[in-house]
VOTI-358174 format. One line per field, with one value per residue: residue number from 0; y, z, x of N, C-alpha, C in turn. Coordinates in nm, 3 decimals, m for minus. Example, Ala and Ser with C-alpha at 12.3 -4.5 7.8 and 13.67 -1.06 7.14 Angstrom:
% residues 2
nr <- 0; 1
npy <- m0.569; m0.225
npz <- 0.780; 0.708
npx <- 1.319; 1.285
capy <- m0.450; m0.106
capz <- 0.780; 0.714
capx <- 1.230; 1.367
cpy <- m0.330; 0.003
cpz <- 0.780; 0.787
cpx <- 1.320; 1.290
This chain:
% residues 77
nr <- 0; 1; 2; 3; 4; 5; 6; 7; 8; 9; 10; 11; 12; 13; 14; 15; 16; 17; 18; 19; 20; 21; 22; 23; 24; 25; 26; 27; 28; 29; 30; 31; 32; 33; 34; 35; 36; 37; 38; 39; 40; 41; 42; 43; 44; 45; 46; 47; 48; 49; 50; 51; 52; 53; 54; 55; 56; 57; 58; 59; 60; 61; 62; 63; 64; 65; 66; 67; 68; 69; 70; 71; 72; 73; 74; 75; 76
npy <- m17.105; m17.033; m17.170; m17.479; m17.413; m17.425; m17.171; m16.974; m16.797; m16.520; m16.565; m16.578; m16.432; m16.182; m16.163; m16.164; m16.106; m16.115; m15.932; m15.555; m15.396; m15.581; m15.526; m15.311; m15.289; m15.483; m15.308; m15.059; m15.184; m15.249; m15.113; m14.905; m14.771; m14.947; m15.208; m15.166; m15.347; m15.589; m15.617; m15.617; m15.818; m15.981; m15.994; m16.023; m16.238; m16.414; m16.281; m16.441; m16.683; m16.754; m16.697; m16.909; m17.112; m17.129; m17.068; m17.186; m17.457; m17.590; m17.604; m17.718; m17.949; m18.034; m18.085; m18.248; m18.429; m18.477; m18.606; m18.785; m18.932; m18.936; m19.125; m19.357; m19.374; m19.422; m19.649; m19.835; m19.863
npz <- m2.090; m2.147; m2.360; m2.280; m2.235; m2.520; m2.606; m2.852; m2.922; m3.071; m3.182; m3.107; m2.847; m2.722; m2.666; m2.476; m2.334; m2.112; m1.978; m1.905; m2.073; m2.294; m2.244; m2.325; m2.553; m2.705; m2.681; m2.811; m3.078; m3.112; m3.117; m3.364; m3.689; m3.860; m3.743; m3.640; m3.748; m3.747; m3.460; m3.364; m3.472; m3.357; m3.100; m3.124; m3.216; m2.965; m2.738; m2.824; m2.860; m2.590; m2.441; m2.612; m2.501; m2.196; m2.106; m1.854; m1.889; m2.056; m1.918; m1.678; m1.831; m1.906; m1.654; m1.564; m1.758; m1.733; m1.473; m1.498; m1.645; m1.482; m1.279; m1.372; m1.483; m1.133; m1.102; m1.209; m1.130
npx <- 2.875; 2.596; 2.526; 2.497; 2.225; 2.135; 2.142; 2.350; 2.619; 2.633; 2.492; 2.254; 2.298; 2.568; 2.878; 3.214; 3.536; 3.600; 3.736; 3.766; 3.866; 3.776; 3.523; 3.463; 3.600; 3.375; 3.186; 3.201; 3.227; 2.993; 2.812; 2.851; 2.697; 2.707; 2.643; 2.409; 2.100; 2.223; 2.284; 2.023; 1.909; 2.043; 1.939; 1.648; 1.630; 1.748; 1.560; 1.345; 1.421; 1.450; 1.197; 1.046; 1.208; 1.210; 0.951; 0.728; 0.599; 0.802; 1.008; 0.908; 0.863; 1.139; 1.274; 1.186; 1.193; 1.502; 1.512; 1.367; 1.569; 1.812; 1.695; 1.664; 1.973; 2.037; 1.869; 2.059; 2.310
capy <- m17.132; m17.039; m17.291; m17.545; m17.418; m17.389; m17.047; m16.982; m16.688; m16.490; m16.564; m16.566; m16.317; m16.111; m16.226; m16.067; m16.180; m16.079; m15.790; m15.404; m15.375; m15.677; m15.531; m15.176; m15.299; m15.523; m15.236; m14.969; m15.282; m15.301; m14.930; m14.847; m14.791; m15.024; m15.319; m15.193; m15.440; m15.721; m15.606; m15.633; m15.917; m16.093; m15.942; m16.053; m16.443; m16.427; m16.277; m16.555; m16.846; m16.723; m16.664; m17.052; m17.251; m17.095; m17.087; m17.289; m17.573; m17.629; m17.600; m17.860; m18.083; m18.088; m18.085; m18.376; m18.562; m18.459; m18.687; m18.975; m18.970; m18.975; m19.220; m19.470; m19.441; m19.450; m19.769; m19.928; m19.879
capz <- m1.991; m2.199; m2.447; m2.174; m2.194; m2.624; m2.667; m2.946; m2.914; m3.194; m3.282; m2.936; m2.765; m2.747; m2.625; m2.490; m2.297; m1.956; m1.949; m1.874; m2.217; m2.395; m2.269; m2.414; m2.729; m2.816; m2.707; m2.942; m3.195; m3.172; m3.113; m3.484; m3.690; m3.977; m3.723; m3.575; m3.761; m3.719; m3.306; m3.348; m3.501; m3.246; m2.948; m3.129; m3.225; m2.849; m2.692; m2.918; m2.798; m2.419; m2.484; m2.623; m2.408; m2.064; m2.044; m1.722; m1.929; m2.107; m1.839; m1.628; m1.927; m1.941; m1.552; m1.574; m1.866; m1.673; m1.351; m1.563; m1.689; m1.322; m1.210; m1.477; m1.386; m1.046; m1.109; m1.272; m1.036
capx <- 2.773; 2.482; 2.543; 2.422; 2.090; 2.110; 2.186; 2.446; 2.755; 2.640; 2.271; 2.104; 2.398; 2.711; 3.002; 3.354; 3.674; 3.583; 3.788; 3.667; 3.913; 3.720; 3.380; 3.480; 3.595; 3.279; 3.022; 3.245; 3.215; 2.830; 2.763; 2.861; 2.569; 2.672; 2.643; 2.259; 2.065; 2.225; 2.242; 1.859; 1.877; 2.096; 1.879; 1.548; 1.662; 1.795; 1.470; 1.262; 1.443; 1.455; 1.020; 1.043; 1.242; 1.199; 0.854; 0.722; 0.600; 0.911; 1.125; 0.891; 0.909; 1.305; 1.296; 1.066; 1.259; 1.637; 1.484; 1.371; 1.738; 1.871; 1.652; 1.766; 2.118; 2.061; 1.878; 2.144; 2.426
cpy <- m17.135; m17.188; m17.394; m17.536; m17.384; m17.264; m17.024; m16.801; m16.619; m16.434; m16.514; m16.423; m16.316; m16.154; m16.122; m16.153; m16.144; m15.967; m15.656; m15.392; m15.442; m15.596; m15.363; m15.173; m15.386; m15.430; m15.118; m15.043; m15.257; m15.197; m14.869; m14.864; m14.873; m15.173; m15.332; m15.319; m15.543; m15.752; m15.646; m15.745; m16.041; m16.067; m16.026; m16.211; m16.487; m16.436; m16.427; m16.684; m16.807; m16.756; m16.836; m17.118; m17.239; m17.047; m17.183; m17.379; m17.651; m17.638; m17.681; m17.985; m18.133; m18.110; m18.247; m18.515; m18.597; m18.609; m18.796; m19.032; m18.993; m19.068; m19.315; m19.496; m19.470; m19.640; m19.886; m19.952; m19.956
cpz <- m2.054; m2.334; m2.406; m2.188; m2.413; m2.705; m2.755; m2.953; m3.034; m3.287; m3.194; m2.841; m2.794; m2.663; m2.607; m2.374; m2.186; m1.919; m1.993; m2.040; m2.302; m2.408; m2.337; m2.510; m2.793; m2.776; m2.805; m3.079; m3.230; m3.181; m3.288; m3.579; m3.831; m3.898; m3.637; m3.628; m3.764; m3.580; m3.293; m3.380; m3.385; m3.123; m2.984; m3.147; m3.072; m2.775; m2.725; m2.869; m2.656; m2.415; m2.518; m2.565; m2.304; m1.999; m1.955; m1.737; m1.983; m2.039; m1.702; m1.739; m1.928; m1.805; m1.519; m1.672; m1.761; m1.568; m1.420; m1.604; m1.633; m1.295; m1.276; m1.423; m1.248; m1.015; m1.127; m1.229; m0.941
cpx <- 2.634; 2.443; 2.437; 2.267; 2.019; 2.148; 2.365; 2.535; 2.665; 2.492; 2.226; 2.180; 2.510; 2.779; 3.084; 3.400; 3.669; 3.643; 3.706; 3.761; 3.842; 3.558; 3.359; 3.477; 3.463; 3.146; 3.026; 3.172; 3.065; 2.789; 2.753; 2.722; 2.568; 2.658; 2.456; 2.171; 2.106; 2.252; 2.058; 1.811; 1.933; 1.969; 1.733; 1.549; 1.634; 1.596; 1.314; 1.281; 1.441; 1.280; 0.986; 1.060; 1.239; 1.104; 0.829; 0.681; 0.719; 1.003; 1.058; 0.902; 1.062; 1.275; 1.270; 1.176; 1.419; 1.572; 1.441; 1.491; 1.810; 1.812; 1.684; 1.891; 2.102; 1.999; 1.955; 2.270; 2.444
């Protein structure tokens, strides 16, 4: 779902399998303290691109570009 909007599994956020077992085992996973910095690092990439692309100019500019892209097709039908 996030994808959609750029965000990447991994870099930008954490991921798990929807299960109360999946979401146990990846907060054990990240909890350990040989994986903290690179939790900080995912959280800060993440926070960085959220701060970039979902400011209210950037998100009237795509809004803006999306509807010129509709209105095309709908022209052409």
């Amino acid at each position: 779902m996030y994808r959609d909007y750029g965000l990447i599994p991994g870099v930008h956020y954490i991921t798990y399998d929807g299960t109360k077992e999946g979401l146990k085992a990846t907060v054990e996973y990240w909890e350990r303290p040989e994986k903290q910095a690179e939790l900080e690092q995912i959280a800060k990439r993440g926070c960085e691109f959220v701060r970039e692309n979902f400011k209210g100019e950037k998100v009237a500019e795509n809004l803006v570009n999306a509807l010129k892209e509709r209105h095309k097709e709908w022209m052409h039908k």
